[in-house]
C-alpha positions as CSV (number, residue, x, y, z in Angstrom):
1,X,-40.7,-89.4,25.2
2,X,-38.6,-88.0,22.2
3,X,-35.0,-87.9,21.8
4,X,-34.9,-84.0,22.4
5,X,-36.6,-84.7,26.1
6,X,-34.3,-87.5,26.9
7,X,-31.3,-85.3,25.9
8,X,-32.3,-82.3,28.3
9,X,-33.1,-84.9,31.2
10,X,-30.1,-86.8,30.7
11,X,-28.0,-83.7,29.7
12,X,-25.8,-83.5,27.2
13,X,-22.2,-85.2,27.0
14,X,-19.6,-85.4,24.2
15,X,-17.7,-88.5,24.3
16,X,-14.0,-88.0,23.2
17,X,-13.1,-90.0,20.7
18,X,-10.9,-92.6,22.6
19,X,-14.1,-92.9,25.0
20,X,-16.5,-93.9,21.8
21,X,-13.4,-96.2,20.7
22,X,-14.0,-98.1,24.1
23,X,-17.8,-98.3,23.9
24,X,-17.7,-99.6,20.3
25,X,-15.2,-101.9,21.7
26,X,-17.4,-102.8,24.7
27,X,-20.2,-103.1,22.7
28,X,-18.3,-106.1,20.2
29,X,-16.9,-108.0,23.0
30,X,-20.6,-108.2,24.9
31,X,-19.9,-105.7,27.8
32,X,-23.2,-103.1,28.0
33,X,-23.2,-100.4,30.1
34,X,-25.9,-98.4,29.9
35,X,-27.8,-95.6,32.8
36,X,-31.2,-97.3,34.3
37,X,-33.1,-94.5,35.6
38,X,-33.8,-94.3,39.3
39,X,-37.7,-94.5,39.0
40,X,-40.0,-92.5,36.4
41,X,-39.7,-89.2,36.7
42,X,-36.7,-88.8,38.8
43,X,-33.3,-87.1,37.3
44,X,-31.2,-90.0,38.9
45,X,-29.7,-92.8,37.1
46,X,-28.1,-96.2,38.1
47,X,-25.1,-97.6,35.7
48,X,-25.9,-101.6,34.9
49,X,-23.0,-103.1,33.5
50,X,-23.7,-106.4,31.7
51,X,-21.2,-108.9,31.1
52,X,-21.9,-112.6,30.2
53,X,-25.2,-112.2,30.9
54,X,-24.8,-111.5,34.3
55,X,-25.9,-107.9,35.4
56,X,-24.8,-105.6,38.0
57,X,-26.1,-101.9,39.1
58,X,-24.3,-99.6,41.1
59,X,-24.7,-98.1,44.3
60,X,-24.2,-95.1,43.8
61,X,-26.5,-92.6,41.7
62,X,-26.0,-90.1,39.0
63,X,-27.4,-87.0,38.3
64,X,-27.7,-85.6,34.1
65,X,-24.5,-85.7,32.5
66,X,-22.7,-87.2,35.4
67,X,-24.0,-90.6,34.3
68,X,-22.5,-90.0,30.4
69,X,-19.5,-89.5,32.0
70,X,-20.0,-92.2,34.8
71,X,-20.9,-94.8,31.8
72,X,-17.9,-93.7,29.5
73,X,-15.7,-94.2,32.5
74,X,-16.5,-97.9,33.6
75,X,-16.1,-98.3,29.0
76,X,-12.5,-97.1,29.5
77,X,-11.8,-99.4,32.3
78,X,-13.3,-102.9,30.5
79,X,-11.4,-101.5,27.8
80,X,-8.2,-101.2,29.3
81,X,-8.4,-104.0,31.6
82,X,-9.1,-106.7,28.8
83,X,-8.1,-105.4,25.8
């Protein structure tokens, strides 16, 4: 699947600038958080947050865009909490 298909299925989100500076941030300090799609074919995505190797999905579900904006959220939080 090319990046332009992944972008219309994921829909498109700008970060704002202090969202990036958390991800970068997440990123350095070992924290992913990335969407894990449902199941093939299905415009649904999980957020998995690893930390320390240990992983955990979420509940709930998110449709296109929602989970950029889901997955930017949790960065701000990690960021906040332990910068």
């Amino acid at each position: 699947m090319g990046s332009k298909e992944t972008k219309k299925v994921m829909g498109y989100y700008l970060p704002t600038n202090r969202e990036l500076d958390a991800a970068e941030w997440c990123l350095k300090n070992k924290i992913y958080i990335n969407p894990l799609q449902v199941k093939n074919g299905v415009s649904l995505w999980y957020i998995e947050i690893e930390i320390n190797n240990k992983k955990t999905k979420s509940k709930e579900q998110f449709k296109p865009v929602e989970v950029w904006q889901k997955k930017y959220e949790y960065c701000l939080y990690y960021y906040n909490k332990y910068k």
